[in-house]
N, C-alpha and C positions, 0 to 999 in steps of 0.2 A: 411431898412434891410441892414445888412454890406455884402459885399459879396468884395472874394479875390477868383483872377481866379491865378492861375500860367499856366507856358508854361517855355519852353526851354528845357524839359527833352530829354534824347535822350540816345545813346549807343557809347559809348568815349574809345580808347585804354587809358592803362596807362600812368601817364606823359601829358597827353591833358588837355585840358579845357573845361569849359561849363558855358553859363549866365543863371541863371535863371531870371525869370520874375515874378510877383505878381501885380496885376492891383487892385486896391481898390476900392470899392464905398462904398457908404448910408451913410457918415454922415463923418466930420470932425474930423480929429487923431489926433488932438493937442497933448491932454494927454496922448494918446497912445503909447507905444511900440509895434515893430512888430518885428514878428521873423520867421526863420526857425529852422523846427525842421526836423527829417529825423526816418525813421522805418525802417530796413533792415528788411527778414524774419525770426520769430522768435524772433525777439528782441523786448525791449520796445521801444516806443518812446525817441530820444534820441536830446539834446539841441544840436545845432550847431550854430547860432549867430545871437545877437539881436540887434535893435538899437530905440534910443528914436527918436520919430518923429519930434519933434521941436529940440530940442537941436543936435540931432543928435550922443549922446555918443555912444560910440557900445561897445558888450561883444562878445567874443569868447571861445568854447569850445576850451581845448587844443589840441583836437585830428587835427583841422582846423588851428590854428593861423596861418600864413606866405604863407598858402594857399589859403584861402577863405577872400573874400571882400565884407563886407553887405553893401549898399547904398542905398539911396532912392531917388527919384524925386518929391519935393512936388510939383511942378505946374501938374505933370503927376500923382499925385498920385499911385506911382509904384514904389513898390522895389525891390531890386535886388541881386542877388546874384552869384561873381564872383566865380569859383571854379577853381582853375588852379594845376599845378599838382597832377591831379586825383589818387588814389588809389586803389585797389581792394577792397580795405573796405569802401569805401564812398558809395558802389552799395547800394542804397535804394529810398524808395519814398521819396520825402522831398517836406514839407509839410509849406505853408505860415499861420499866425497866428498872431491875434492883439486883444490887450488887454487895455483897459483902466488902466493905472498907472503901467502896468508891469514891468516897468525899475525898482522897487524897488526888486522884483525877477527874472529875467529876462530868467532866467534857467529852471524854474518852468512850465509844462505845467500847471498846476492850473490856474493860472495867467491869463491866452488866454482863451478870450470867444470867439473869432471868426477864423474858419478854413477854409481853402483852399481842394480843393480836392484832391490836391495832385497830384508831378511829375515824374514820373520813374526816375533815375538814374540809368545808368547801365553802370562800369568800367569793361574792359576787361584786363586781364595780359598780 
C-alpha cells in the first residue's frame, strides 16, 4: 500500500520561505510522477509542480515558476518542495501525489492515484 506523509506546513510572513516534505513508501516509483497540488478555501484543487521520478523532468504551474523548487531524494524516497518568496495567495493545503506515468499529464489531477493528507500553508501580508 503507497502511502505519502508530508510535513513542513506552517505560518510564513510574506516574502519568507518554506520546505515542504513528502516521505513515500509501498512500492518502487520508477514510472511514476509525483506532485504537488494545493486547495485554498473554496477553490478547486489546483496544479503547482511535478517531477518524473527517474529522469527527473519537472513541470511548473506559472503562478510558481522562479519561486518554487520541486526535488526529490531517491535513496530517501522524499520529495520536496522549495517555496520562497511566499505570497498571500499560496495560503492553502498542498497536497503530495503520485501516479504511475503521470508525467505524460502532469497537471492533471486524474493522473494521481495516490494522496497525501495534506499541509497547511498559511502566508500572512
Amino acid at each position: 500500500q503507497v502511502q505519502l506523509v508530508e510535513s513542513g506546513g506552517g505560518l510564513v510572513q510574506a516574502g519568507g520561505s518554506l520546505r515542504l516534505s513528502c516521505a513515500a513508501s509501498g512500492r518502487t516509483f520508477t514510472s511514476y510522477a509525483m506532485a504537488w497540488f494545493r486547495q485554498a478555501p473554496g477553490k478547486e484543487r489546483e496544479f503547482v509542480t511535478a517531477i518524473s521520478w527517474s529522469a527527473g523532468s519537472t513541470y511548473y504551474a506559472d503562478s510558481v515558476k522562479g519561486r518554487f523548487t520541486i526535488s526529490r531524494d531517491i535513496a530517501k524516497v522524499t520529495l520536496y518542495l522549495q517555496m520562497n518568496n511566499l505570497k498571500p495567495e499560496d495560503t492553502a493545503v498542498y497536497y503530495c501525489a503520485a501516479g504511475i506515468g503521470a508525467y505524460v499529464r502532469p497537471g492533471q489531477p486524474a493522473m494521481y492515484h495516490f494522496w497525501g493528507q495534506g499541509t497547511q500553508v498559511t502566508v500572512s501580508s
